[in-house]
N, C-alpha and C positions, 0 to 999 in steps of 0.2 A: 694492368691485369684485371680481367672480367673477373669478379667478385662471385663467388660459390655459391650456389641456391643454400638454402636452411634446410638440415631434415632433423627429424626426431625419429630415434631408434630405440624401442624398447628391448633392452637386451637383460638375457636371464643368466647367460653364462653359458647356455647348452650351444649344440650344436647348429643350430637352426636360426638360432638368433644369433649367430656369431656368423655364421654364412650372410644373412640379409644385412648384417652391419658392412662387412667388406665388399657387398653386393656394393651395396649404397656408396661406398666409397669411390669404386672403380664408374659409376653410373656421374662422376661429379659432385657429388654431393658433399655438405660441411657439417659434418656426423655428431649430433648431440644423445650423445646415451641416456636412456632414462632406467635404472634399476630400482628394483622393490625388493625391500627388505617387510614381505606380509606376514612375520611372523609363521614362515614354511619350518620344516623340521630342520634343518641345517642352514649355517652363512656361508658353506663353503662355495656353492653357484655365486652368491652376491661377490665370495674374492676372484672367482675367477673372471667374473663380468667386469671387474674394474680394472684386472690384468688385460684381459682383451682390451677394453676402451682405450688402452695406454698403448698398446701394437699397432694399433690401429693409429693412435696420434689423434684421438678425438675426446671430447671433453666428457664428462660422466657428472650424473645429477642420484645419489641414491635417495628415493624418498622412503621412509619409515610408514605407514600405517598400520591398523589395528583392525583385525575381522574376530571381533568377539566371540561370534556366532559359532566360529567355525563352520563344519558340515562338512570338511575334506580331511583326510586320510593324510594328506600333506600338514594341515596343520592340528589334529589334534591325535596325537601319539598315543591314546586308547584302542584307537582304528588299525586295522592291517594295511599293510603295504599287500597290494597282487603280486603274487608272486609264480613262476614258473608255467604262465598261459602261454597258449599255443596264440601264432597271429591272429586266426579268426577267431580264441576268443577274448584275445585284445579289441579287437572291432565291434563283439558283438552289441556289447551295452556299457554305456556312461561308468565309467570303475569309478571309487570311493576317493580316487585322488584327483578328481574335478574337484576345482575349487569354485564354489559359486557363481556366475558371472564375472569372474576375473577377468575375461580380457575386456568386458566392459569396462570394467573400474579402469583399469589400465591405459586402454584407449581414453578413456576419457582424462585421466591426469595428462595425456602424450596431447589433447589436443589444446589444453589450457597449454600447458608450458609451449606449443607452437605457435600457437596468435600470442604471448610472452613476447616472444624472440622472434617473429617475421618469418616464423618456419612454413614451409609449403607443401610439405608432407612427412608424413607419419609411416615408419615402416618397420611393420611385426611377422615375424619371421614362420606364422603358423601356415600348417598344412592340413592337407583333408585324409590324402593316401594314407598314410601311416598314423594317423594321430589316433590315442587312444579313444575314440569315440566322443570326440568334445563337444559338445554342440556350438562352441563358440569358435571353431577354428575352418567353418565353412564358409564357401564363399558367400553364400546369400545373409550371411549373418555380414561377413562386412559390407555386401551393396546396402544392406539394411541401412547400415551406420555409418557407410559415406554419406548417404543423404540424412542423417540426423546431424551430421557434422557442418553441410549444407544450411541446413534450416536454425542450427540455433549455436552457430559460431557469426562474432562478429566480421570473420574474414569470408565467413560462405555469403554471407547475407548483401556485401558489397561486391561480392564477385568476382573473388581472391581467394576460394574456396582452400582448404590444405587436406589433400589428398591421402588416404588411406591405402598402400600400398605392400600387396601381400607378393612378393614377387615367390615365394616358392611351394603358395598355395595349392598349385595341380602338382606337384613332384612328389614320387617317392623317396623315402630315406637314400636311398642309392644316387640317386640323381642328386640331391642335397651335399651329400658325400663329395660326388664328381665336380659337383660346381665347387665346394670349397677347396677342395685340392685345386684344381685350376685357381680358384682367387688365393692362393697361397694361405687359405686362412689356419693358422696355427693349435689343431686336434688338440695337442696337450693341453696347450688350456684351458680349453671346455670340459665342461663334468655334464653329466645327463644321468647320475643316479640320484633316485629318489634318497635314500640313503648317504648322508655322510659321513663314511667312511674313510679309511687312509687310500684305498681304493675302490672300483667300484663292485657293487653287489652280484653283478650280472646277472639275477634272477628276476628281476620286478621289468615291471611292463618296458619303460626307457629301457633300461640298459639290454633288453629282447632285441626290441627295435633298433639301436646302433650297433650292437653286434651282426643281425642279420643285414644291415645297409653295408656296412663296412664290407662285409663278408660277399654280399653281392657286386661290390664296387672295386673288387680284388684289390682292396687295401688295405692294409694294417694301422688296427688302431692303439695310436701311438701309447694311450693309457693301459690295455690292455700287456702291450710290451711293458712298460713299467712294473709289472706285478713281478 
């Protein structure tokens, strides 16, 4: 039996990253989860990310680090959560729960622990349509950083390159939705409030955003039923 390529899967627990992990599954691939415990305001995403990686029957790595600094709304609980914007002005401007450069840092532990384990691509489940105004979840920020991956990873440099692959970077929440129900991926387990809660807040930017996907996508979502 032909042996599975490697991939590295940064997954959060939310929707998006729970869609590109089952993505990756059905595409062949031998699914290595990478979760981050960055000292966010709740671990409740980090349990759900380890119950997905177990549905999925793929292996899970959580790393711990430390952003002192903070600067986001996610992790320093003096700051507000946004709460009750309308879509455009979810999109207008970078909201207070950007965290840093985080998917740099991110990407970059995804691409160590690949050249690690012989992995050949890296796949982060960010979008552009619906994202709260990130500056890191466009496309040109990751051609940027396929080729920084290129030039100063030991596998780009021999010609072995490990690929950065955003498969649901042009999609809206809806579409997101649509492919995970098709890959049967498992709604309840995923959490996408900022807040943890026993359930989710529905008022902050996330939980905006997969109420209105769900709702476009004539589906019901499963956490919502739970209330």
């Amino acid at each position: 039996m032909k042996k599975r390529p490697q991939a590295v899967i940064l997954l959060s627990g939310g929707l998006d990253s729970a869609t590109t992990l089952f993505f990756a599954r059905r595409e062949g691939y031998d699914c290595n989860c990478l979760i981050f415990d960055y000292g966010q305001r709740h671990k409740k995403e980090i349990a759900r990310a380890r119950r997905l990686a177990r549905r999925a029957r793929s292996r899970s790595t959580v790393v711990r680090i430390s952003l002192p600094w903070k600067g986001s709304s996610l992790l320093d609980r003096k700051l507000p959560i946004p709460e009750r914007r309308t879509p455009r002005e979810i999109q207008k401007k970078i909201p207070s729960t950007y965290v840093p450069a985080r998917n740099t840092i991110f990407i970059a532990y995804a691409l160590s622990y690949s050249e690690s384990i012989g992995a050949r691509a890296v796949f982060i489940g960010a979008h552009a349509q619906d994202s709260s105004g990130y500056p890191d979840c466009r496309k040109k920020y990751f051609h940027a950083f396929q080729e920084t991956a290129r030039l100063g990873t030991r596998q780009g440099v021999e010609g072995k390159g490990i690929e950065i692959i955003t498969p649901l970077i042009t999609m809206s929440k809806r579409e997101i939705i649509e492919l995970g129900a098709a890959l049967q991926v498992p709604f309840r387990l995923t959490w996408s409030c900022y807040y943890g809660g026993s359930s989710p807040c529905g008022v902050c930017d996330s939980c905006l955003l997969r109420k209105k996907g769900f709702k476009e996508a004539g589906i019901d979502d499963p956490l919502i039923a739970q209330e």
